[in-house]
Backbone as a ProteinNet text record, in pm:
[ID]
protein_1_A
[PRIMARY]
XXXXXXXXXXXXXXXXXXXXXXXXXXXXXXXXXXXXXXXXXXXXXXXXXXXXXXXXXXXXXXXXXXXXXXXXXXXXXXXXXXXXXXXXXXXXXXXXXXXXXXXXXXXXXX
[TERTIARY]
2548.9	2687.5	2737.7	2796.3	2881.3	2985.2	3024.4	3148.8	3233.4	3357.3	3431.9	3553	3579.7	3681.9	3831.7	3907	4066.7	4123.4	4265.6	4376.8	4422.3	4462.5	4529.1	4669.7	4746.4	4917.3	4968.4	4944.5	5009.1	4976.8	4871.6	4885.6	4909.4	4991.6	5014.5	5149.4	5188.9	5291.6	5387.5	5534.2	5664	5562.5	5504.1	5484.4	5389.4	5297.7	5181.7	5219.5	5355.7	5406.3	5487.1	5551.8	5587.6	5516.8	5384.7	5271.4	5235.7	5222.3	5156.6	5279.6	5371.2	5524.1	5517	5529.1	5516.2	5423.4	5309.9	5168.6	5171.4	5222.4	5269.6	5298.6	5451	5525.6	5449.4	5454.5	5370.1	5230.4	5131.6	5043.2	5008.7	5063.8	5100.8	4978.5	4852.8	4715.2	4619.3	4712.1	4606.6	4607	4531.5	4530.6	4545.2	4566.4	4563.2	4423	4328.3	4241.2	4183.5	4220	4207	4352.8	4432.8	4539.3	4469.2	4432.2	4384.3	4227.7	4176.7	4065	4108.2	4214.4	4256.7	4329.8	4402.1	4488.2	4407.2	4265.5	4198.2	4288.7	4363.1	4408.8	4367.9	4400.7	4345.9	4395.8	4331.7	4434.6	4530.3	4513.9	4641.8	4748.8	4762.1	4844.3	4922	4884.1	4941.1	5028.5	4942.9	5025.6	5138.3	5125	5216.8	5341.8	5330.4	5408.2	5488.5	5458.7	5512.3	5575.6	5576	5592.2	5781.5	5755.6	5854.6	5919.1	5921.5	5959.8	6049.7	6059.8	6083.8	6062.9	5934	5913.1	5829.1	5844.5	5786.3	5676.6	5579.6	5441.6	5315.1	5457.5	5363.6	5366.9	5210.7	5189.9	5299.3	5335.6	5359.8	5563.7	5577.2	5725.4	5721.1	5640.6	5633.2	5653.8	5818.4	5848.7	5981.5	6035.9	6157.4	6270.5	6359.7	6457.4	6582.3	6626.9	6670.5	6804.4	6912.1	7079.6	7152.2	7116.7	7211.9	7164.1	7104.9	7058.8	7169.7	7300.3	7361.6	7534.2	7454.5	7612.3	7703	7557.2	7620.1	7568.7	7650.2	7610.9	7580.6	7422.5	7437.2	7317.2	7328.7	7212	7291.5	7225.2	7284.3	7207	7086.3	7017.3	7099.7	7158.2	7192.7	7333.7	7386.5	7552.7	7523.5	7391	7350	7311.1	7245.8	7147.3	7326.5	7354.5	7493.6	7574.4	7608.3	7706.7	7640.7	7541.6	7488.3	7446.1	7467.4	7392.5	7582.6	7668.9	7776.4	7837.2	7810.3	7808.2	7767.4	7616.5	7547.1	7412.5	7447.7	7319.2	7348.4	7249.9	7289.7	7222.5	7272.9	7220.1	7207.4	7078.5	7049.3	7165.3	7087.3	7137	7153.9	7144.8	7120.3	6960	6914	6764.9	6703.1	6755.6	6628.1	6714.2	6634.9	6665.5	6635.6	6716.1	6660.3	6795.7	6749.4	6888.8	6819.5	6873	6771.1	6867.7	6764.4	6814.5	6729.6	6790.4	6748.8	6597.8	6495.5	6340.4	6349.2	6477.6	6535.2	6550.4	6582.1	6593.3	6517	6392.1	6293.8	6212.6	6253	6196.8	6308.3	6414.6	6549	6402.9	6459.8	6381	6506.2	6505.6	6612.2	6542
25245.3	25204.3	25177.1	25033.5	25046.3	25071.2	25167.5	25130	25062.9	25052.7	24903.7	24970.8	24899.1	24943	24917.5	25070	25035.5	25069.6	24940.4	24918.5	25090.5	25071.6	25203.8	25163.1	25316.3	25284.8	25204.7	25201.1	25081.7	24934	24898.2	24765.2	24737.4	24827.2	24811.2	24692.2	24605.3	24567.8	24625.1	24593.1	24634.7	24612.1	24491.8	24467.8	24591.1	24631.8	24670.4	24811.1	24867.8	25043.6	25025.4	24892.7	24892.9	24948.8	24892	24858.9	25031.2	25059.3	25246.8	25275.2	25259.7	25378.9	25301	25217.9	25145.1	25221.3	25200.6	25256.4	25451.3	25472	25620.4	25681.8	25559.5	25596.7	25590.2	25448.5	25370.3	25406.1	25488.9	25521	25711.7	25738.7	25888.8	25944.8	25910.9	25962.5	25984.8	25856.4	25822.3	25909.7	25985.3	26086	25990.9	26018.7	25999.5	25916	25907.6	25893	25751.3	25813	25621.3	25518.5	25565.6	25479	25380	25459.2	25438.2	25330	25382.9	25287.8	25132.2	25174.6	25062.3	24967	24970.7	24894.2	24849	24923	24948.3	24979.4	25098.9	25150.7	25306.8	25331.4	25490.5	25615.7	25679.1	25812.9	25832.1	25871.5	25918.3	25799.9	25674.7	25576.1	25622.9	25652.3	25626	25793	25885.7	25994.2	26011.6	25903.2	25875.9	25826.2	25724.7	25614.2	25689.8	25763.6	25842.4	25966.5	26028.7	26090	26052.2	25929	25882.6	25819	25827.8	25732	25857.2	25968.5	26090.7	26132.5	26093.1	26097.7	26233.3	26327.8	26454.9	26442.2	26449.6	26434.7	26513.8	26664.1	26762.7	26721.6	26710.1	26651.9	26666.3	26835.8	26866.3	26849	26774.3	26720.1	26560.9	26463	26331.9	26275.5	26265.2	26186.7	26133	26035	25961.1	25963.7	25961.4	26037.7	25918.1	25914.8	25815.9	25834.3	25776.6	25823.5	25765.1	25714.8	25701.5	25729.3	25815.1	25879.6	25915.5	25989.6	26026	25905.6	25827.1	25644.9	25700.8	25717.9	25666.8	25767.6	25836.7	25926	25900.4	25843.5	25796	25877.2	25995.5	26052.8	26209.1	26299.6	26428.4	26511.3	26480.1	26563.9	26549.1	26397.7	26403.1	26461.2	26437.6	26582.7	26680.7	26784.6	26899.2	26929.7	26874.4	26908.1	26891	26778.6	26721.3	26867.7	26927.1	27017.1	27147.2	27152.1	27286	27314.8	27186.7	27191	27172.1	27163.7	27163.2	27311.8	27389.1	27560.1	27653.6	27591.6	27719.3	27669.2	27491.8	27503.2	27512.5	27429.6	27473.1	27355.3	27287.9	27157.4	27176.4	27136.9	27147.7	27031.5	27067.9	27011.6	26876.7	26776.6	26646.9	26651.4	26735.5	26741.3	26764.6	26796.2	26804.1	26736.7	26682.4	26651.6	26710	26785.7	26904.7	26974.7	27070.9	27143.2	27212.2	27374.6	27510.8	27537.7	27547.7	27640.9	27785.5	27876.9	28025.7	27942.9	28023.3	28028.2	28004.3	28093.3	28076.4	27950.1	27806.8	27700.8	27594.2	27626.9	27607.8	27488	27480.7	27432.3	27293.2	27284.3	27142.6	27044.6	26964.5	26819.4	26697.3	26621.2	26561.3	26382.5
7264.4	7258.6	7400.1	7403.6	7532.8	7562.6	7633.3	7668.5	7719.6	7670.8	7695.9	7808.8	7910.8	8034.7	7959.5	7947.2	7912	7985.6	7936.7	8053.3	8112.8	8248	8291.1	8288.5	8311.9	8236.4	8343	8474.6	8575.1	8520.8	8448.6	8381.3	8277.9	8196.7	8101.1	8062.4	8001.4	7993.1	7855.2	7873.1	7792.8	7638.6	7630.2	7518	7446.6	7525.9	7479.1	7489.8	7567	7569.7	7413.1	7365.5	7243.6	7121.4	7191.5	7046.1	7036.6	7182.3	7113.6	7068.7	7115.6	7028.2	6869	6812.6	6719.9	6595.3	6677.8	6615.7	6633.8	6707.4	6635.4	6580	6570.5	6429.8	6327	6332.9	6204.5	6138.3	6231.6	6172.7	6207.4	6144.6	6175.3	6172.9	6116.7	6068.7	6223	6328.6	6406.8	6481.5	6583.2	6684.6	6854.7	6952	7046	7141.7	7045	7101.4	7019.9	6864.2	6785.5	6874.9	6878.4	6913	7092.6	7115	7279.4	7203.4	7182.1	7116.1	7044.7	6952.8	6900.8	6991.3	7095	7178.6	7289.8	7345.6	7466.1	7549.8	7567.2	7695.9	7693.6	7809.1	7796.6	7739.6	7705.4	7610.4	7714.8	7848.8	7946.4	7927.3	7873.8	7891.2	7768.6	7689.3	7542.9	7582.1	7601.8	7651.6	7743.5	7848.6	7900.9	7872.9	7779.3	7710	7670.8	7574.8	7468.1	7551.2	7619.7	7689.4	7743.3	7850	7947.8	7837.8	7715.9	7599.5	7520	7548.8	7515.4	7383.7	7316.4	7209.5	7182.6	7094.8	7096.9	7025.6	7066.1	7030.8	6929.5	6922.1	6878.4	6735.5	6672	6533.4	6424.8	6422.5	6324.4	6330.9	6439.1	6393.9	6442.2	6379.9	6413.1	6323.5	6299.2	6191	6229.7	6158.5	6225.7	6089.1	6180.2	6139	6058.6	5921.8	5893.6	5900.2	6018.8	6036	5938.5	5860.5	5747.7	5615.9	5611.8	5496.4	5451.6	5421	5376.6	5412.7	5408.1	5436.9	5320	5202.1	5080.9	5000.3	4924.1	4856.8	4710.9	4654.4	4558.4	4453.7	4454.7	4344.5	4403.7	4302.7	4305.8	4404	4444.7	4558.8	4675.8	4716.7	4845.9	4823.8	4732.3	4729.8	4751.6	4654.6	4702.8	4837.5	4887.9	5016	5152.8	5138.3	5221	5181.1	5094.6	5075.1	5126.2	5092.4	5173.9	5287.7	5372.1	5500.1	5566.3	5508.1	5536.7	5517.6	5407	5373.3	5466.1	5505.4	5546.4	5610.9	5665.7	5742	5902.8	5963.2	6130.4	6172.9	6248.7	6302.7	6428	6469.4	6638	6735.4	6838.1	6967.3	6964.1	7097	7135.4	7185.3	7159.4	7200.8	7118	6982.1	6871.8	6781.2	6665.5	6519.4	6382.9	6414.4	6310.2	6276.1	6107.1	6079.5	6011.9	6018.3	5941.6	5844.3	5755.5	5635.4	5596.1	5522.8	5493.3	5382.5	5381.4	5350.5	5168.9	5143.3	4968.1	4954.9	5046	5025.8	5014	5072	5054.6	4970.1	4831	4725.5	4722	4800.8	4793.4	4837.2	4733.9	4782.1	4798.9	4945.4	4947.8	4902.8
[MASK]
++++++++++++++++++++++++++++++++++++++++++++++++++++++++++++++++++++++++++++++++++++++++++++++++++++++++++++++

């Protein structure tokens, strides 16, 4: 097998720091190392990207966040979940996207 030379993050262009944030989102399966394979740039680029891009990387909260999920209140989960996170939940900071609820809540599917 040969190996093939990938871009380093100083040559990277706007377009191609798009394509890893893109492909992060978009392919949540991929690890750090297919993404770098698939684009040819180097795992430190894509780490980087994502990084100065302030995107939090750790697997198990890589998901994007939909702000108007609750525009329109049109089914009975999103009244429930909206009313209880208005009761008794707790919404983080400007630095996270997130809101806790007690472990009894558990089973709400929004």
């Amino acid at each position: 097998m040969v190996a093939t030379k990938k871009i380093h993050y100083r040559n990277l262009t706007e377009d191609l720091k798009k394509k890893i944030i893109n492909i992060y989102y978009d392919r949540k399966e991929l690890t750090f190392v297919e993404i770098s394979d698939l684009l040819g740039v180097s795992e430190g680029s894509v780490a980087r990207v994502l990084t100065e891009s302030g995107i939090n990387t750790k697997r198990k909260n890589r998901y994007t966040l939909n702000e108007e999920y609750f525009n329109i209140i049109d089914d009975e989960n999103k009244a429930y979940i909206l009313g209880l996170l208005y009761a008794d939940g707790y919404v983080g900071d400007n630095h996270f996207n997130n809101f806790v609820l007690q472990l009894k809540d558990r089973d709400i599917k929004g």
